[in-house]
Kinemage of the C-alpha trace (Angstrom):
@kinemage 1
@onewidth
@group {chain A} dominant
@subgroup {mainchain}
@vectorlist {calphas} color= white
{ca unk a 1} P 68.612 63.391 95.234
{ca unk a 2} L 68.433 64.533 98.796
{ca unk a 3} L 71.906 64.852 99.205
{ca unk a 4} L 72.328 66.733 95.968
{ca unk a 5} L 69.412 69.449 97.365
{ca unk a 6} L 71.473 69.493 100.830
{ca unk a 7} L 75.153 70.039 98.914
{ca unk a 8} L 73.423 72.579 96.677
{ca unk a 9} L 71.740 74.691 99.996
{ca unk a 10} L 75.542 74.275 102.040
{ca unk a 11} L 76.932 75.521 99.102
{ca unk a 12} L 74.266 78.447 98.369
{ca unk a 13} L 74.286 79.371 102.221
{ca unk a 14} L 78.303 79.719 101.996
{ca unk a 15} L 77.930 81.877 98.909
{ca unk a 16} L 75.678 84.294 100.790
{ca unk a 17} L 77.604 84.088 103.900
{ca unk a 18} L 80.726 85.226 101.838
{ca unk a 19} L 78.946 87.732 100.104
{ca unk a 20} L 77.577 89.332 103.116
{ca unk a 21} L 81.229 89.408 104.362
{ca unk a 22} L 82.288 91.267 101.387
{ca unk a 23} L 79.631 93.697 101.719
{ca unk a 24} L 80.430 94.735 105.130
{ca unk a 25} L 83.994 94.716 104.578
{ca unk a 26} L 82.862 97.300 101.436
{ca unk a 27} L 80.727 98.981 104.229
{ca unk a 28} L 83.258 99.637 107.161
{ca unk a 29} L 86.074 100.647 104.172
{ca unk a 30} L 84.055 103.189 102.881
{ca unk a 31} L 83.309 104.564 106.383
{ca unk a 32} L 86.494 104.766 107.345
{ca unk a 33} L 86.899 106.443 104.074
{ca unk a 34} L 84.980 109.381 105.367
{ca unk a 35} L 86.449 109.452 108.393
{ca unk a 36} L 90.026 109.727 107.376
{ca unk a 37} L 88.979 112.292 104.905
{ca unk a 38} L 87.458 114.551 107.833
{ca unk a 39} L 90.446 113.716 110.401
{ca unk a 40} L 92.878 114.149 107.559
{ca unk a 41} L 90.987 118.165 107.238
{ca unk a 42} L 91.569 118.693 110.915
{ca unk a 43} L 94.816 117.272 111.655
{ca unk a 44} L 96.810 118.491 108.237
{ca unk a 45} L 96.235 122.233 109.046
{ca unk a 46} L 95.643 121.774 113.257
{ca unk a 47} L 98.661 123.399 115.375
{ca unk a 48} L 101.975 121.293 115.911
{ca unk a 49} L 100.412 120.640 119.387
{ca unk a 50} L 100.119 117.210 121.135
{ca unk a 51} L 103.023 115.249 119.473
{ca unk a 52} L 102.573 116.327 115.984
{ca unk a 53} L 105.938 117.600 115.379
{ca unk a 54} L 105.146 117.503 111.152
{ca unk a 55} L 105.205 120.917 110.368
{ca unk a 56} L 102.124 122.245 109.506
{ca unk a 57} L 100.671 121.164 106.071
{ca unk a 58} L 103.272 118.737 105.103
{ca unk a 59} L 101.162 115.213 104.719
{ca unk a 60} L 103.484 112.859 106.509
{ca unk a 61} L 105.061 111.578 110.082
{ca unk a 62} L 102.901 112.646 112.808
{ca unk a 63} L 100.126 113.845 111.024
{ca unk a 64} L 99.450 110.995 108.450
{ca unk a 65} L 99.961 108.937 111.388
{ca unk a 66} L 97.202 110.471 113.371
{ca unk a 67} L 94.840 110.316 110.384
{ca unk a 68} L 95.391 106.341 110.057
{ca unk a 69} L 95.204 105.977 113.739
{ca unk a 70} L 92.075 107.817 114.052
{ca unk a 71} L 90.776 104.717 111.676
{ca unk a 72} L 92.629 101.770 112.471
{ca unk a 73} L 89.366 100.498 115.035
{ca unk a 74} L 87.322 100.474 112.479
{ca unk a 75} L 89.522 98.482 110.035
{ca unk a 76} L 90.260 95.856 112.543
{ca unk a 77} L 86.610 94.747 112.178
{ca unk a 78} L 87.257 93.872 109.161
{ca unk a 79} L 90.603 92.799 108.909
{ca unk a 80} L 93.343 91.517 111.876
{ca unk a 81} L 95.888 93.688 110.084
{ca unk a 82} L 94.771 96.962 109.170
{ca unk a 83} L 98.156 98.031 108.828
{ca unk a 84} L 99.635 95.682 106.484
{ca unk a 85} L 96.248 95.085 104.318
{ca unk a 86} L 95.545 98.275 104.038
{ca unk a 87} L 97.092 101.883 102.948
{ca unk a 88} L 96.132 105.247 102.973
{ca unk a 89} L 97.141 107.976 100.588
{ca unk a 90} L 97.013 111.065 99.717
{ca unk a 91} L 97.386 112.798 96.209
{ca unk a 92} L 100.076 115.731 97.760
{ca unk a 93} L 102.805 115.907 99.763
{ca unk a 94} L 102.159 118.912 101.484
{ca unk a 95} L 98.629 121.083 101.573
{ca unk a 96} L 98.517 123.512 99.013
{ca unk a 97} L 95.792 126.761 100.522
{ca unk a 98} L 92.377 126.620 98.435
{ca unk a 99} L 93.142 122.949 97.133
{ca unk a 100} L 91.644 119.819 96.960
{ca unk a 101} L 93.383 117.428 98.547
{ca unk a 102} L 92.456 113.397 97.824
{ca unk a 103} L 92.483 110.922 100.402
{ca unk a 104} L 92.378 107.304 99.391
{ca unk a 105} L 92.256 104.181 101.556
{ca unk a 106} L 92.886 101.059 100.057
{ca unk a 107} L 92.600 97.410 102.073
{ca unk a 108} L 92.916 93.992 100.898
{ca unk a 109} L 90.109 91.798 102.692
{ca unk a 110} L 90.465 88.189 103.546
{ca unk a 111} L 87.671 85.967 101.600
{ca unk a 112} L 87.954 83.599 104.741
{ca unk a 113} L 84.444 81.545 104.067
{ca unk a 114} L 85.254 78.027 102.912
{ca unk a 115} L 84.582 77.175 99.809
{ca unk a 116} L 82.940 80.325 98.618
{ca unk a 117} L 85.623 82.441 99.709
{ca unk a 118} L 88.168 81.189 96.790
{ca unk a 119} L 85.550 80.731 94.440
{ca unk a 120} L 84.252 84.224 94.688
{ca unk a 121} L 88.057 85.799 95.454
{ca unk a 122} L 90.079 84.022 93.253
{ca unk a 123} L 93.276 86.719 93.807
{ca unk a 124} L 93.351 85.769 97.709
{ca unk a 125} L 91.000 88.641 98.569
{ca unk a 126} L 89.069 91.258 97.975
{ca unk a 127} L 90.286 94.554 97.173
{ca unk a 128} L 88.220 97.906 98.026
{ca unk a 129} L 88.802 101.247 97.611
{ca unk a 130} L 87.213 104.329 99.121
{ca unk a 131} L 88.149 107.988 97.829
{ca unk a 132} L 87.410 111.565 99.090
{ca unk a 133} L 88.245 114.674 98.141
{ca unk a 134} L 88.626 117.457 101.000
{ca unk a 135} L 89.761 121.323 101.426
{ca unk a 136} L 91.537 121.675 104.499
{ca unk a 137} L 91.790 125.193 105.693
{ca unk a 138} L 94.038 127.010 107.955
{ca unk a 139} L 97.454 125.607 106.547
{ca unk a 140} L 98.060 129.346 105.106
{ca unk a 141} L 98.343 130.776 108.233
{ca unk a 142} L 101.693 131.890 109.933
């Protein structure tokens, strides 16, 4: 019996060590969600200064770049890979003036508890999503 009560607390102490994982993997994602969202306001519309040859507006090269750099820390606490288990998107191509624009990062995190981590992420990891909607301004000017 004792070693039926000592299996049962391993295996409830790996459950809540996996979930706890999860949750801060949930946590840092949807941070990073908001920060991508607010560099992704200032860096779509900000002068073609500093390396960002992108013309101004267009949601690509240089400036997505900077947006997923300006994250990347933050994802590597979570993940050793940030740039192959996660992606970030945007709705648009290029900044249309007095739009919404959506920013969506997706990432893929490793269940890496034994034991709990298959049972509870039986795909081979745990997918979150965070999603933001901004209005970047100044991409009308000339």
């Amino acid at each position: 019996m004792p070693l039926l009560l000592g299996t049962f607390g391993v295996g409830m102490f790996l459950h809540n060590a996996q979930l706890n994982s999860s949750y801060v993997g949930w946590d840092v994602v949807a941070d990073a969600g908001w920060v991508a969202a607010d560099t992704a306001n200032k860096v779509l519309c900000a002068s073609p200064t500093g390396g960002l040859s992108t013309p101004l507006g267009q949601v690509s090269g240089a400036r997505a770049e900077a947006v997923f750099n300006a994250i990347r820390p933050r994802l590597k606490l979570v993940t050793s890979d940030p740039d192959r288990d996660c992606d970030l998107a945007f709705n648009s191509e290029f900044v249309q003036p007095g739009s919404t624009m959506s920013v969506v990062l997706e990432c893929l995190l490793p269940c890496s508890i034994p034991i709990a981590g298959p049972l509870m992420c039986p795909s081979g990891g745990l997918h979150v999503a965070a999603r933001h909607s901004i209005q970047p301004g100044g991409c009308d000017r000339k």
